[in-house]
C-alpha positions as a Python dict, from the first residue, in 0.01 Angstrom:
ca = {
    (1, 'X'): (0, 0, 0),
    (2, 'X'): (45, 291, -207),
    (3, 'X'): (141, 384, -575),
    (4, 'X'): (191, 576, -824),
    (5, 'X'): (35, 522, -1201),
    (6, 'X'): (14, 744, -1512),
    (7, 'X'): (-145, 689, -1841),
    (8, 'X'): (-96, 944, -2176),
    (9, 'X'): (-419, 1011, -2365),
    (10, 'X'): (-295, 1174, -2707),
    (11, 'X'): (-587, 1418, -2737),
    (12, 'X'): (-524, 1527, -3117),
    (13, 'X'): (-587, 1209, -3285),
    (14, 'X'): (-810, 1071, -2975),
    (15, 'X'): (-561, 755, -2909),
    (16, 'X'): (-314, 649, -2607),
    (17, 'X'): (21, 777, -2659),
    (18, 'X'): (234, 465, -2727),
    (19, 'X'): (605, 460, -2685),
    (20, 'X'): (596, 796, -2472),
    (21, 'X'): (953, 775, -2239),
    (22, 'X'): (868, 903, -1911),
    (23, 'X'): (1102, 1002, -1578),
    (24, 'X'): (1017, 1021, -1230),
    (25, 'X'): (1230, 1251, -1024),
    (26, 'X'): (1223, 1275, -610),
    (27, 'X'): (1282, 1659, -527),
    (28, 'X'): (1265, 1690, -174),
    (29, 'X'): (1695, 1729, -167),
    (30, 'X'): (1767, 1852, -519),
    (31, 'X'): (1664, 1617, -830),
    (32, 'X'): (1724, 1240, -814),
    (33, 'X'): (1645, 1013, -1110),
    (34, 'X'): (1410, 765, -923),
    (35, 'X'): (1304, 543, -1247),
    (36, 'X'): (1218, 539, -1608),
    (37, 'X'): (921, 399, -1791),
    (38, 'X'): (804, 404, -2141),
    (39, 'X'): (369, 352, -2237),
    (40, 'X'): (277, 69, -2374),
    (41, 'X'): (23, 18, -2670),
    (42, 'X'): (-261, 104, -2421),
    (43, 'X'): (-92, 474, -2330),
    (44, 'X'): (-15, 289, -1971),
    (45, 'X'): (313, 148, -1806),
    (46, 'X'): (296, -228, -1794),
    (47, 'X'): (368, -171, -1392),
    (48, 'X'): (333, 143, -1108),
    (49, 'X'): (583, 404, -1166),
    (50, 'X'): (666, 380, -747),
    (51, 'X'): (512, 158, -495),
    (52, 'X'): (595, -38, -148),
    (53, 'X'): (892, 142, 51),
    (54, 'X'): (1005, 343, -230),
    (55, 'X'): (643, 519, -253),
    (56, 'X'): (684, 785, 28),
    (57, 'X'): (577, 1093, 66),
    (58, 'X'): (721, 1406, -62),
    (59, 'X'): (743, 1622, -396),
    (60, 'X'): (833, 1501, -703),
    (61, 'X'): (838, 1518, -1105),
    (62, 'X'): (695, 1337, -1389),
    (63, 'X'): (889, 1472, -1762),
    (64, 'X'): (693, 1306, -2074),
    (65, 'X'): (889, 1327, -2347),
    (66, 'X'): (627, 1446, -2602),
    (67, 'X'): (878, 1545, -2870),
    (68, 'X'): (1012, 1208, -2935),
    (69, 'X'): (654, 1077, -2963),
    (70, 'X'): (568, 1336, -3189),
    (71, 'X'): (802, 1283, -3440),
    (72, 'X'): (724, 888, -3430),
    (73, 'X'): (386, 1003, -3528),
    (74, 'X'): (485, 1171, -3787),
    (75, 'X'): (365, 1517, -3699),
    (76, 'X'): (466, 1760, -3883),
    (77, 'X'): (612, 2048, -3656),
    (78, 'X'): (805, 2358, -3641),
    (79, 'X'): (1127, 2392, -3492),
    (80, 'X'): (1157, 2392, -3200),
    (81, 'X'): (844, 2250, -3072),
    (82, 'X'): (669, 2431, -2867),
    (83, 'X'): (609, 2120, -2656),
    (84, 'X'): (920, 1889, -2626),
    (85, 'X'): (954, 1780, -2246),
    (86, 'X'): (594, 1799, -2067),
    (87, 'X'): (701, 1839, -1679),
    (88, 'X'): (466, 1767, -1397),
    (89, 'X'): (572, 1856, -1048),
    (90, 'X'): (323, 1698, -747),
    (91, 'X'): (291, 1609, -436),
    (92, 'X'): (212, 1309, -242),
    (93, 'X'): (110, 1335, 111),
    (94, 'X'): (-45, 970, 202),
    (95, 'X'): (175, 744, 125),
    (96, 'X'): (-59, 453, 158),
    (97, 'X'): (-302, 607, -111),
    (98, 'X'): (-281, 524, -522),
    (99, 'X'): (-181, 840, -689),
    (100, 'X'): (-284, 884, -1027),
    (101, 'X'): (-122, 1122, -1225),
    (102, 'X'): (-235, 1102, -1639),
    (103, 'X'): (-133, 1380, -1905),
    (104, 'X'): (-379, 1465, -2180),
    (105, 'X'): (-144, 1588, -2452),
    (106, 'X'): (-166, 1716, -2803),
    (107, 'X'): (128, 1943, -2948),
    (108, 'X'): (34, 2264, -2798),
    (109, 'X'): (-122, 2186, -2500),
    (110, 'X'): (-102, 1942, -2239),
    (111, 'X'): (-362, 1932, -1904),
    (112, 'X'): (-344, 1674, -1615),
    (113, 'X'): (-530, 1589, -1257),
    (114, 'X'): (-521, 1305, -992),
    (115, 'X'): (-729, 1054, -1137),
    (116, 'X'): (-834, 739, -972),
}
């Protein structure tokens, strides 16, 4: 069965981003709120994001919200950041395939892939 999994790697100071609230939105008829998640001390959720029936294909969108965990780190930032919500927008096409989806983020830049 498929899923989906993410994992935030906090690139500036070279340690999982902890405490990072994350979204999942299904766009294939407008935006629906699918579920929520927040990382745990190891940058990971403590479960897939989607899997069984619900993981189907389609588009959807992952928003990291990278402000939040910025201030919690104490980073010292101007106003307004110039990375606050970090939105990834993907596909899946085989539902029965795991789906991998991390964000490499620091305050001013972010990168991602499908990982393994």
């Amino acid at each position: 069965m498929g899923r989906l999994t993410t994992h935030v790697l906090d690139t500036a100071r070279g340690c999982p981003g902890q405490g990072i609230k994350i979204e999942l939105f299904r766009l294939d008829s407008g935006r629906e709120l699918v579920t929520e998640a927040v990382t745990n001390d190891d940058g990971r959720c403590d479960a897939p994001i989607l899997e069984g029936e619900a993981f189907t294909a389609g588009k959807y969108e992952l928003v990291f919200h990278a402000g939040s965990y910025f201030d919690a780190q104490g980073y010292d930032l101007p106003e307004p950041k110039f990375l606050d919500e970090v939105s990834l927008r993907f596909g899946i096409a085989q539902a029965g395939e795991h789906y991998h989806v991390p964000l490499l983020l620091s305050p001013f830049s972010f990168s991602t892939y499908r990982g393994s």
